[in-house]
SEMARLO-607424 format. One record per residue (C-alpha): residue number from 1; residue in three letters; chain; x, z, y. Coordinates in steps of 0.02 Angstrom, whole numbers, plus 50000, padded with zeros to 5 digits. Each point is the difference from the previous one (the first is absolute). Last residue first. Layout:
BEGIN
seq; type; mol; c1; c3; c2
NUM; ALA; A; X; Z; Y
...
END
This chain:
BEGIN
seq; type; mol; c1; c3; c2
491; UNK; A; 49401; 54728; 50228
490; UNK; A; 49915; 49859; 49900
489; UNK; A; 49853; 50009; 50029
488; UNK; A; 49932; 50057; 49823
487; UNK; A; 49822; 49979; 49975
486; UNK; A; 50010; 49834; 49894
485; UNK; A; 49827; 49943; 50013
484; UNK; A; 49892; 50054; 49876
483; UNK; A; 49830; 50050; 50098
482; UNK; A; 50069; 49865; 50130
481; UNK; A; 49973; 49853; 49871
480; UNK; A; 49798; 50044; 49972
479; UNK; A; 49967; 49998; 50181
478; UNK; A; 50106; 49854; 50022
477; UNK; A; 49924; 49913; 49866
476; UNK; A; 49812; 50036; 50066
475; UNK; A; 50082; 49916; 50172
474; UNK; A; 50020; 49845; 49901
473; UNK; A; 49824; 50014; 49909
472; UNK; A; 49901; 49987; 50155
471; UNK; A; 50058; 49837; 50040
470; UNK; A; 49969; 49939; 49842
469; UNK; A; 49843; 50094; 49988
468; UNK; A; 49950; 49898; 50194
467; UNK; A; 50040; 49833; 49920
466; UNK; A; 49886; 50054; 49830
465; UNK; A; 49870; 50024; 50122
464; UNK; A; 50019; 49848; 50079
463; UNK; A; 49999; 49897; 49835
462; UNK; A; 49842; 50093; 49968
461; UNK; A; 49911; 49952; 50167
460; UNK; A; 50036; 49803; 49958
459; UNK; A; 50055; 49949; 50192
458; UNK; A; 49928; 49804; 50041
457; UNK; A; 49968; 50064; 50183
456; UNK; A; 50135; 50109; 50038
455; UNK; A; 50046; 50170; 49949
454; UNK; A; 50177; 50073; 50046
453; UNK; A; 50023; 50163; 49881
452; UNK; A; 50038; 50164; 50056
451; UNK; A; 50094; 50163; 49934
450; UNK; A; 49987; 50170; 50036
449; UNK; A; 50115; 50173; 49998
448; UNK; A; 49953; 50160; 50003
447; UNK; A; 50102; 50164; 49974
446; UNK; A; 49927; 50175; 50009
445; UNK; A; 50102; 50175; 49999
444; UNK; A; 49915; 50019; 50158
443; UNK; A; 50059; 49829; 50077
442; UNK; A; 50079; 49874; 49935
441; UNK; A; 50025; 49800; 50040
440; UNK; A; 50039; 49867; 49867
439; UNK; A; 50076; 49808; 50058
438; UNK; A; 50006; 49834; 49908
437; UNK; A; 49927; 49937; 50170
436; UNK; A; 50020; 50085; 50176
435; UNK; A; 50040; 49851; 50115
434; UNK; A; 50172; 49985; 50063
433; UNK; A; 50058; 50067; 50178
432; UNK; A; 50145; 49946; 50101
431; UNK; A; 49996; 50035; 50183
430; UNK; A; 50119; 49959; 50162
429; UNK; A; 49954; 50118; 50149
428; UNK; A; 50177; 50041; 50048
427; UNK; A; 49982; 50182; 49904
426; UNK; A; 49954; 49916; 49854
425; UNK; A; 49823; 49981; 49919
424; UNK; A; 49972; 50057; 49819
423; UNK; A; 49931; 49946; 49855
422; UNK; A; 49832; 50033; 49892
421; UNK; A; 49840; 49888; 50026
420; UNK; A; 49820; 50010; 49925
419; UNK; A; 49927; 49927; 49849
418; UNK; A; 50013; 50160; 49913
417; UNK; A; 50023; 50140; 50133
416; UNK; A; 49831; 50054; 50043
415; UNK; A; 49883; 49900; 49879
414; UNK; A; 49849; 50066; 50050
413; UNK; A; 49855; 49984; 49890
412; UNK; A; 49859; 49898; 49980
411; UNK; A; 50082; 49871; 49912
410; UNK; A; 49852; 49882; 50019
409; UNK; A; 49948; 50010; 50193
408; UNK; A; 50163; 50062; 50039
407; UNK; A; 50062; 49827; 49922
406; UNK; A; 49855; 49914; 50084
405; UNK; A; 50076; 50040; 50203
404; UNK; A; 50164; 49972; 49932
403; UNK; A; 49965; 49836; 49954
402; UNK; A; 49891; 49976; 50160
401; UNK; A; 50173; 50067; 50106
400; UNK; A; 50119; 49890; 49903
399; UNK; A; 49922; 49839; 49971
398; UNK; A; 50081; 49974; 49884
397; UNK; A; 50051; 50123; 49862
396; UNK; A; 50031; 50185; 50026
395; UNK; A; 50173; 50059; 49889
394; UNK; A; 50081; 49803; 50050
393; UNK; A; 49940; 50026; 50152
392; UNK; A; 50112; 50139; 50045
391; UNK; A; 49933; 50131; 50100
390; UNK; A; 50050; 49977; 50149
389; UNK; A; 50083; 49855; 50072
388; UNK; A; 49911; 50024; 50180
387; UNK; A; 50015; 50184; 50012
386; UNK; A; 50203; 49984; 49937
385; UNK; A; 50042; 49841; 50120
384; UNK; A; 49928; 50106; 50147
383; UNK; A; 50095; 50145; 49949
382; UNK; A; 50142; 49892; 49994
381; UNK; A; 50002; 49947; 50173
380; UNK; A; 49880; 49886; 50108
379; UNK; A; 50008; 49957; 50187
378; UNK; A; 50145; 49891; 49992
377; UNK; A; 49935; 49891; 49830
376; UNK; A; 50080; 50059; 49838
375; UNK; A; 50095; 49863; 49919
374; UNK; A; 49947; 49917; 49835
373; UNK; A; 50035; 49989; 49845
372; UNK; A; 49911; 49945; 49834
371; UNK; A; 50070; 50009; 49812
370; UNK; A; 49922; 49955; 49847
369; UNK; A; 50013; 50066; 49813
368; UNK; A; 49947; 49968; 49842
367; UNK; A; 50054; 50148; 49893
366; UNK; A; 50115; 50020; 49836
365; UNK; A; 49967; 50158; 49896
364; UNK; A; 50102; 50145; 49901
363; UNK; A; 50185; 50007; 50080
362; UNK; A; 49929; 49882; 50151
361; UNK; A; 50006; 49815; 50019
360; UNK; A; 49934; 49934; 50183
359; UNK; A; 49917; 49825; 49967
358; UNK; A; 49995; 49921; 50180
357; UNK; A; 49809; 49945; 50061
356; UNK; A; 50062; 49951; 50192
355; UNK; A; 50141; 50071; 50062
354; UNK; A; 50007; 49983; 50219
353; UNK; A; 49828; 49981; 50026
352; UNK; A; 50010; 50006; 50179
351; UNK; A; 49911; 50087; 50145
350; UNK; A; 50088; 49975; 50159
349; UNK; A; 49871; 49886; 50084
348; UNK; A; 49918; 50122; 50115
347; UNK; A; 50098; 50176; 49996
346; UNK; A; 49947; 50129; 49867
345; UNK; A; 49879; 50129; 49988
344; UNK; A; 49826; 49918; 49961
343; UNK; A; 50109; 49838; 49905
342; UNK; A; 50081; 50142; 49883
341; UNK; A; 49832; 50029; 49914
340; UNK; A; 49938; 49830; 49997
339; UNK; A; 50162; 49948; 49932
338; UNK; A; 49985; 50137; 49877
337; UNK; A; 49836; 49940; 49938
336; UNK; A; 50040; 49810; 49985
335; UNK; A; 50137; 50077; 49862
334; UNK; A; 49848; 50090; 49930
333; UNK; A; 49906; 49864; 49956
332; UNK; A; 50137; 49877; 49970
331; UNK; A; 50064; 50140; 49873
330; UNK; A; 49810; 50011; 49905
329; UNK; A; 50003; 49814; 50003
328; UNK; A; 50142; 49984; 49900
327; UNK; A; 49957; 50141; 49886
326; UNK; A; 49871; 49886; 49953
325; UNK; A; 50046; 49859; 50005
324; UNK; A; 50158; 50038; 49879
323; UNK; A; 50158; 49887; 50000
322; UNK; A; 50102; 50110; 50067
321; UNK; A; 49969; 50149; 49875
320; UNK; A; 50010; 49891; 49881
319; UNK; A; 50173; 49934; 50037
318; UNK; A; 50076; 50167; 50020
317; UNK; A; 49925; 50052; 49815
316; UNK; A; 50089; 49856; 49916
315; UNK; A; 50168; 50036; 50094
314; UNK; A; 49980; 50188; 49946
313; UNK; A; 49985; 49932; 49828
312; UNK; A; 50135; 49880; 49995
311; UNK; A; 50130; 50145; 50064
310; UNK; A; 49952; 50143; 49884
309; UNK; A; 49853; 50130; 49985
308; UNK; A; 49912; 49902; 50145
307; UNK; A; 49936; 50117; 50161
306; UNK; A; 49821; 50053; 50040
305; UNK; A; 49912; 49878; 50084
304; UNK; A; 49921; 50049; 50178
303; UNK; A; 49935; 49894; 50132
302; UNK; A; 49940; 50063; 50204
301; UNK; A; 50149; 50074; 50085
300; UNK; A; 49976; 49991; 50220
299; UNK; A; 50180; 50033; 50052
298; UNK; A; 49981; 50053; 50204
297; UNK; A; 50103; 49999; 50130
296; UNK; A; 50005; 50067; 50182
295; UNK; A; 50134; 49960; 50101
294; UNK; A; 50030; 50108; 50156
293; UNK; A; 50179; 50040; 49948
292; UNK; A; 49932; 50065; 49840
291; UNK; A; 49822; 50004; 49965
290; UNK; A; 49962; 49998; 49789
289; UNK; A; 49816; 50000; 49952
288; UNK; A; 49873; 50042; 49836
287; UNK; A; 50171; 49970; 49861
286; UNK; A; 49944; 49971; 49817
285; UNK; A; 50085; 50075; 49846
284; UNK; A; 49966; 50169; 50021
283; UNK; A; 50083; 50140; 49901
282; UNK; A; 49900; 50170; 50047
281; UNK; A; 50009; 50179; 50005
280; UNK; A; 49900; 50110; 50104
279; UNK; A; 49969; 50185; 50042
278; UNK; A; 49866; 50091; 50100
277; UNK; A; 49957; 50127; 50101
276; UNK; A; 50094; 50133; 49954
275; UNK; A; 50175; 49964; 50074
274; UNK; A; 49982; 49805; 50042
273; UNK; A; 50115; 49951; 49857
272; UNK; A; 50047; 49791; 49998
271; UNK; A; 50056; 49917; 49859
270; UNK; A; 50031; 49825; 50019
269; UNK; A; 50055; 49803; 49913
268; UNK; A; 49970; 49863; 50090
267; UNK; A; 50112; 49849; 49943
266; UNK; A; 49934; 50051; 49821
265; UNK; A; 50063; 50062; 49850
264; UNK; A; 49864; 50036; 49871
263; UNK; A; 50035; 50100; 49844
262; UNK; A; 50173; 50089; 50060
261; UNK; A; 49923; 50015; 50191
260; UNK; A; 49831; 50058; 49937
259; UNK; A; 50089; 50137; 49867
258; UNK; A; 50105; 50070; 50155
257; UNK; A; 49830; 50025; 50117
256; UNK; A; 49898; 50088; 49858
255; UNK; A; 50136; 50102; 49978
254; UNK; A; 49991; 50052; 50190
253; UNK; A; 49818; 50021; 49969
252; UNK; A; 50075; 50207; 49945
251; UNK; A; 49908; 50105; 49894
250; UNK; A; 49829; 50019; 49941
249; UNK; A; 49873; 49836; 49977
248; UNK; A; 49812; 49971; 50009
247; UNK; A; 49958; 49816; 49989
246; UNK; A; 49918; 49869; 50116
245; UNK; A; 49958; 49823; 49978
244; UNK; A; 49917; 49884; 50166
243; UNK; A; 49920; 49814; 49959
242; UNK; A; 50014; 49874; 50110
241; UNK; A; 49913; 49833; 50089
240; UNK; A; 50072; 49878; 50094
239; UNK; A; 49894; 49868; 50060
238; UNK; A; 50020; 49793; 50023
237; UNK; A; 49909; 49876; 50099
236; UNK; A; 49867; 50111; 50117
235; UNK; A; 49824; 49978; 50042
234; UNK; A; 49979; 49830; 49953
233; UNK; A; 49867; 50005; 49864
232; UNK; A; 50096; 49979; 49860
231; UNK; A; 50139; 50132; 50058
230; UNK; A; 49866; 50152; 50030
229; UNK; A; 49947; 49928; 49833
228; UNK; A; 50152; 50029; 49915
227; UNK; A; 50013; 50146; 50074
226; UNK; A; 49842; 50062; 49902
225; UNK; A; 50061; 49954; 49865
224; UNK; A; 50161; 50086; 50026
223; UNK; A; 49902; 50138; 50037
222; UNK; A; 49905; 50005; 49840
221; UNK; A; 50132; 49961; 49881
220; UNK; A; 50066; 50175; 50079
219; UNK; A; 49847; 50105; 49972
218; UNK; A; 50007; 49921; 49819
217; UNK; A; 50194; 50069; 49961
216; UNK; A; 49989; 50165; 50072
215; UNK; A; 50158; 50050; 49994
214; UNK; A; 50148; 50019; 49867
213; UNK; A; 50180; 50008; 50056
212; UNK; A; 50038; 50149; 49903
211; UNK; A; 50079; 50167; 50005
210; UNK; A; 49976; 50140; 49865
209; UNK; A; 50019; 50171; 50126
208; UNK; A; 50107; 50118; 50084
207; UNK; A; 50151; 49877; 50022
206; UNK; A; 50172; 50093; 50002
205; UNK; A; 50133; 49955; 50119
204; UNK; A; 50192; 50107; 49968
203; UNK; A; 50063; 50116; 50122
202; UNK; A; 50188; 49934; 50097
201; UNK; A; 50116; 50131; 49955
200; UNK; A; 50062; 50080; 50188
199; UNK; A; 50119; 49844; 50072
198; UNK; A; 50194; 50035; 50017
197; UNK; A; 50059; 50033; 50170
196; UNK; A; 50100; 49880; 50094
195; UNK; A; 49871; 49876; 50067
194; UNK; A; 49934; 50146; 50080
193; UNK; A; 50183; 50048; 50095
192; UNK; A; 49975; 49808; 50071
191; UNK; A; 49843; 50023; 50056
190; UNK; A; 50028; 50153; 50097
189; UNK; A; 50175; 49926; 50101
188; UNK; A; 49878; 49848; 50025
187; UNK; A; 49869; 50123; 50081
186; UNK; A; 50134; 50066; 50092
185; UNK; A; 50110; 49844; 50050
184; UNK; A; 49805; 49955; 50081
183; UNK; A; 49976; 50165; 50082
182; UNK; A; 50203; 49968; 50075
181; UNK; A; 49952; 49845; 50081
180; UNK; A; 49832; 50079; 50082
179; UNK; A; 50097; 50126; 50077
178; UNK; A; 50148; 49893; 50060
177; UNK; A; 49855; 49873; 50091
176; UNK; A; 49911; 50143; 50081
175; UNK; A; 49817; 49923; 50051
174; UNK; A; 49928; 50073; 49825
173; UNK; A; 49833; 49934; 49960
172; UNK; A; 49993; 49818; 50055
171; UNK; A; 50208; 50014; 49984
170; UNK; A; 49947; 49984; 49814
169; UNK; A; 50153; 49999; 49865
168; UNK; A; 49963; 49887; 49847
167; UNK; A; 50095; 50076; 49838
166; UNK; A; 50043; 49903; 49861
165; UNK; A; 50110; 50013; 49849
164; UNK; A; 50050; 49841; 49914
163; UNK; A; 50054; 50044; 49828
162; UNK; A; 50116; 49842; 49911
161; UNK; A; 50019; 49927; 49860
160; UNK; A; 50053; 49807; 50115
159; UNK; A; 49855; 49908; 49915
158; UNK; A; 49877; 50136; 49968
157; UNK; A; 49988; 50070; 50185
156; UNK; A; 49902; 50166; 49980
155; UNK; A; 49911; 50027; 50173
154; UNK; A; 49980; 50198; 50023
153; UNK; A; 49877; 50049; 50143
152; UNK; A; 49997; 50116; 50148
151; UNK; A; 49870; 49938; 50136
150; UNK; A; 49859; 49976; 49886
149; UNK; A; 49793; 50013; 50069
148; UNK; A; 49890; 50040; 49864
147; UNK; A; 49858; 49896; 49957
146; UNK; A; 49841; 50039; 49908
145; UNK; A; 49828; 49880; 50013
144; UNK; A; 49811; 50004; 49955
143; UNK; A; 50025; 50197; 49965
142; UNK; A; 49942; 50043; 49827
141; UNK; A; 49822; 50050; 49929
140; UNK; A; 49955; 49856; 49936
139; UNK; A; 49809; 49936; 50090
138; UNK; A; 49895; 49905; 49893
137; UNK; A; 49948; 49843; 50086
136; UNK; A; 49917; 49966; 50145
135; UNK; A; 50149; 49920; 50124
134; UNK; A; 49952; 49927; 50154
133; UNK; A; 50092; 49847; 50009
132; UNK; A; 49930; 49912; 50187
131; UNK; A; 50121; 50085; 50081
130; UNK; A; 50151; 49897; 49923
129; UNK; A; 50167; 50098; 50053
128; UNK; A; 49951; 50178; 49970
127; UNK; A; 49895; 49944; 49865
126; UNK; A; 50150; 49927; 49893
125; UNK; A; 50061; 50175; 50001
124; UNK; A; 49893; 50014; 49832
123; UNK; A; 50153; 49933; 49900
122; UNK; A; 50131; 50138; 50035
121; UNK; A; 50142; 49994; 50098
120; UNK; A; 50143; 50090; 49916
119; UNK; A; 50163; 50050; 50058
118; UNK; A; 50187; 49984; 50107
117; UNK; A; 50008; 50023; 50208
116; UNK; A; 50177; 49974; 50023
115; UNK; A; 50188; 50014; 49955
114; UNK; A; 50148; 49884; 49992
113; UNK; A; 49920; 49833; 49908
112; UNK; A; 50076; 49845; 50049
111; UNK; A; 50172; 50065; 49911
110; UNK; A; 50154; 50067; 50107
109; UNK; A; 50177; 49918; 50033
108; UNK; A; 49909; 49894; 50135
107; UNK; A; 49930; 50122; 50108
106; UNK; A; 49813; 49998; 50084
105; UNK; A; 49962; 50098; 50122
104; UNK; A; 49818; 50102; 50025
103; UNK; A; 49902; 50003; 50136
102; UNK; A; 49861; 50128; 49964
101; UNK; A; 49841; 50036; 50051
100; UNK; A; 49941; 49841; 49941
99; UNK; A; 49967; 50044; 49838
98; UNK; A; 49902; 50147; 49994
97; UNK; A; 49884; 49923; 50122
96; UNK; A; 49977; 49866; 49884
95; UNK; A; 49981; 50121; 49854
94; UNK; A; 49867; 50095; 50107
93; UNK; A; 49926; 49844; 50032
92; UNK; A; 49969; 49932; 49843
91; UNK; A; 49953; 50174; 49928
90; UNK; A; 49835; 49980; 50105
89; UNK; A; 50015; 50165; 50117
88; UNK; A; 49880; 50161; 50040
87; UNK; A; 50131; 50136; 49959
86; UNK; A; 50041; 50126; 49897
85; UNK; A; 50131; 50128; 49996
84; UNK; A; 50104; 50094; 49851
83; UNK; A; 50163; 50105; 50056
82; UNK; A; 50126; 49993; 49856
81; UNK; A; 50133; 49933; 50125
80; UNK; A; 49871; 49839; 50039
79; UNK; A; 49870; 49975; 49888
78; UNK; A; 49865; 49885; 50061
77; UNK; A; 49814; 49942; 49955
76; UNK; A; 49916; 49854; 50049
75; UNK; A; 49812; 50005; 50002
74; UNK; A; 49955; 49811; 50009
73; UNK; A; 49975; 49973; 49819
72; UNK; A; 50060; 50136; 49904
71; UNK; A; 50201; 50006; 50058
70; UNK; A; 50161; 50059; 49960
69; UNK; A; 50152; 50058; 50122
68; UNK; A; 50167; 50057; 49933
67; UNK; A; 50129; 50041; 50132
66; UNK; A; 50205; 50041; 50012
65; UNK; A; 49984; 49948; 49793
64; UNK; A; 50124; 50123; 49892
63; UNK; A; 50057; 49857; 49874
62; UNK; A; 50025; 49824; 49974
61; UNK; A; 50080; 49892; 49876
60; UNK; A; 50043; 49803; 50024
59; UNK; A; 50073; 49871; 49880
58; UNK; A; 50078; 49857; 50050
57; UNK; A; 50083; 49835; 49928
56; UNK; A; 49872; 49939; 49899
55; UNK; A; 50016; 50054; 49828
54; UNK; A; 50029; 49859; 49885
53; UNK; A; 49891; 49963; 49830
52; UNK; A; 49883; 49852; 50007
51; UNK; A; 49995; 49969; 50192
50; UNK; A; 50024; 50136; 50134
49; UNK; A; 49961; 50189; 49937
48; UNK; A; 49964; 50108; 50168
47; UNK; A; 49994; 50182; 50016
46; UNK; A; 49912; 50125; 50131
45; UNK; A; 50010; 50179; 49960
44; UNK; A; 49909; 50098; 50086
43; UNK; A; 49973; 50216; 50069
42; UNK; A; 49898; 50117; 50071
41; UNK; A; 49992; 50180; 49917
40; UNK; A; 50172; 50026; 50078
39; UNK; A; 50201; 50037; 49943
38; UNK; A; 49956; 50005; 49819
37; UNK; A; 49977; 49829; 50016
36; UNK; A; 50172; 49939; 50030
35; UNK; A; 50078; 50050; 49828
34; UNK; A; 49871; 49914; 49892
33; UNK; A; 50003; 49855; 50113
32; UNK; A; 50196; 49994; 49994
31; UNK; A; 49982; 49984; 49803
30; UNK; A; 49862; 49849; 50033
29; UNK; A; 50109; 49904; 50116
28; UNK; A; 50129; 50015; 49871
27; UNK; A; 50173; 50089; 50038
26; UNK; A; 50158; 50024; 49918
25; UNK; A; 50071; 49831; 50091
24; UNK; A; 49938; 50073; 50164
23; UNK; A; 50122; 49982; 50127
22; UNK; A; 49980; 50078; 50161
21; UNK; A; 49950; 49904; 50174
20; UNK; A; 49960; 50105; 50144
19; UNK; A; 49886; 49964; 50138
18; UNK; A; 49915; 50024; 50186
17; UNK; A; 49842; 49900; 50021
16; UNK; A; 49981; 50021; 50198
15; UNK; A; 49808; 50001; 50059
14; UNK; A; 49990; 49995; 50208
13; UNK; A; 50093; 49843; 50020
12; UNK; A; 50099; 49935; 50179
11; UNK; A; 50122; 50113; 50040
10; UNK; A; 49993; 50082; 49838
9; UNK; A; 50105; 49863; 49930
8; UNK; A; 50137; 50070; 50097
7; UNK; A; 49990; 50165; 49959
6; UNK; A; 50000; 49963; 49814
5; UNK; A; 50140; 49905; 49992
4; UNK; A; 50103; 50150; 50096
3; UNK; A; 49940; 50121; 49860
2; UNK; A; 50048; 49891; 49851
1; UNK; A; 49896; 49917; 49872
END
């Protein structure tokens, strides 16, 4: 983008993305992570795997955040040029107010995503939107929520091999249009000469300790029981209910993060570093909410087979999976719960079940999955279509705010980022987050990770606990996978 383009598009838009396209055919997403990072403690990697094997079309890396804000319940706290402050705020109005500042333009040549507000929102937040959730459980000593706010960002476009290097220039700030032009050339100018040095040797990952997905096995035959008779006599139809692993580790998660993309490719795949705080890695499977354009979406996934050796097979597995009541129910279930969800935001009559019980193959798995649109009423946006999706019900059960109501009842303890959402919103007020499955957090040399199963009335309490070891066990190989993962990257 030229100077004189520039002026005239900030005639009418206060947030510019200025740009410069390189080509990156000696570059991976994860190689240009390694060299990015060093730039800030704050940084993400957002990748997508589409299908059985493709990578969608984008991959995005951040760095250097303008702002990073976290909450604990309603005491928001804020980080603005190393300066910490804290305010009095529900985080779904400080990211709304974050958001609207800002009128952003959208060009053509660029992808959706140019820059924005890009984190985690942890489970408990849930009580911020639903007063009557008043959360007892053991308290985790993390924030509730960490975001960082992006205005310089690198979009890898994986179809044309190229480096999309973005810079958002903000007249709210800076009133002098040439000034503001030539900040954003900078910081591309900076990313650029980063992308050019080699990476320092990337440490190895080294659990502390034996790890294993054992738990108390008759404490948990006793919840489900006893959800099965929270279900028996009416109080709820389905519940969620986890188990949380931890392990000591040394070196670097972001080994942790290339083993879970090799063992489990995902169309949510992360790693986000919030300095000290806390560290995440994830491959989701299941989408919470998309809002682009002022429609807001969401793929309810209820039905898992794993996937046929050969042709026949897979086939065989498909039409099982199709054919059973009981994961049939479980879907209808929770496909009636996202209408409900999107019906509270959206305008009268424009909620449609647009896919209805699809079989979704994946690298590993194949997934039942639905699809329901609608568009966002006048007086809603997608903050509003966030608070009234969230959490997932397909981590709660139905109905959401009694299930989650008993599952802090018999979890006790908070589940902080499992279960909750991770995604970003745009600059333009369009969101995409996923829900944070398949996903390990770390903090203090620390990682956790949990795993749920979906009980019902006819659940057998062992089969559930073998469903949440499964579960368990692919993150276990991740761990176990990173401690040998090829360290080399590749200079």
């Amino acid at each position: 983008m030229n100077i004189e383009k520039f002026k005239v598009l900030a005639k009418e838009y206060n947030l510019i993305p200025v740009y410069e396209i390189i080509t990156a055919d000696l570059l991976t997403p994860v190689l240009a992570y390694l060299k990015t990072r060093e730039m800030s403690k704050y940084n993400f990697l957002l990748e997508s795997v589409e299908g059985t094997a493709s990578m969608a079309r984008y991959s995005f890396i951040g760095s250097s955040p303008e702002k990073v804000f976290s909450n604990k319940g309603l005491q928001l706290n804020e980080i603005l040029n190393g300066h910490p402050d804290e305010k009095s705020v529900s985080v779904f109005e400080y990211l709304r107010k974050e958001i609207t500042r800002y009128k952003q333009t959208r060009l053509d040549e660029l992808p959706d995503f140019t820059g924005g507000v890009v984190g985690f929102l942890g489970y408990e937040n849930i009580s911020l939107v639903e007063r009557v959730i008043k959360f007892n459980s053991q308290p985790f000593n993390s924030p509730d929520s960490i975001f960082g706010i992006y205005k310089t960002i690198l979009a890898f476009d994986h179809f044309k091999h190229q480096i999309i290097l973005i810079s958002n220039a903000d007249l709210t700030e800076d009133k002098d249009i040439e000034a503001s032009y030539n900040r954003a050339k900078n910081e591309i100018k900076k990313l650029k000469e980063r992308l050019r040095q080699p990476v320092e040797h990337l440490s190895g990952f080294k659990l502390s300790q034996e790890v294993t997905h054992d738990f108390n096995a008759d404490e948990f035959y006793k919840q489900v029981e006893a959800g099965k008779i929270n279900i028996v006599e009416g109080d709820i139809f389905q519940i969620v209910l986890s188990k949380r692993f931890s392990a000591k580790y040394k070196g670097d998660l972001f080994n942790v993060y290339r083993a879970l993309r090799i063992i489990n490719p995902s169309p949510y795949m992360y790693y986000l570093e919030f300095g000290n705080e806390m560290k995440i890695a994830g491959t989701s499977p299941e989408d919470l909410l998309k809002v682009k354009n002022r429609k807001a979406t969401v793929l309810p996934i209820a039905g898992t087979r794993r996937r046929g050796n050969n042709y026949e097979e897979d086939r065989h597995l498909e039409e099982n999976l199709v054919n059973d009541p009981k994961e049939l129910a479980e879907h209808t279930m929770l496909l009636d719960l996202g209408r409900n969800d999107l019906g509270r935001v959206c305008e009268y009559g424009t909620v449609k079940v647009v896919e209805k019980m699809k079989v979704q193959r994946y690298s590993h798995v194949m997934h039942l999955v639905s699809k329901v649109e609608g568009k966002l009423a006048e007086d809603k946006d997608s903050v509003d279509a966030l608070m009234s999706c969230f959490p997932a019900g397909t981590v709660t059960g139905a109905p959401k705010i009694r299930a989650i109501q008993l599952i802090d009842d018999y979890e006790n303890l908070e589940r902080n980022v499992y279960a909750g959402a991770v995604g970003y919103f745009d600059f333009s007020g369009n969101l995409d987050m996923c829900i944070a499955i398949r996903t390990l957090f770390a903090k203090n040399s620390t990682v956790y990770w949990q795993a749920g199963a979906g009980i019902v009335a006819d659940s057998k309490p062992e089969l559930e606990a073998k469903e949440i070891k499964n579960k368990s066990a692919v993150m276990i190989n991740a761990l176990k996978y990173a401690e040998v993962i090829d360290e080399d990257s590749g200079n």
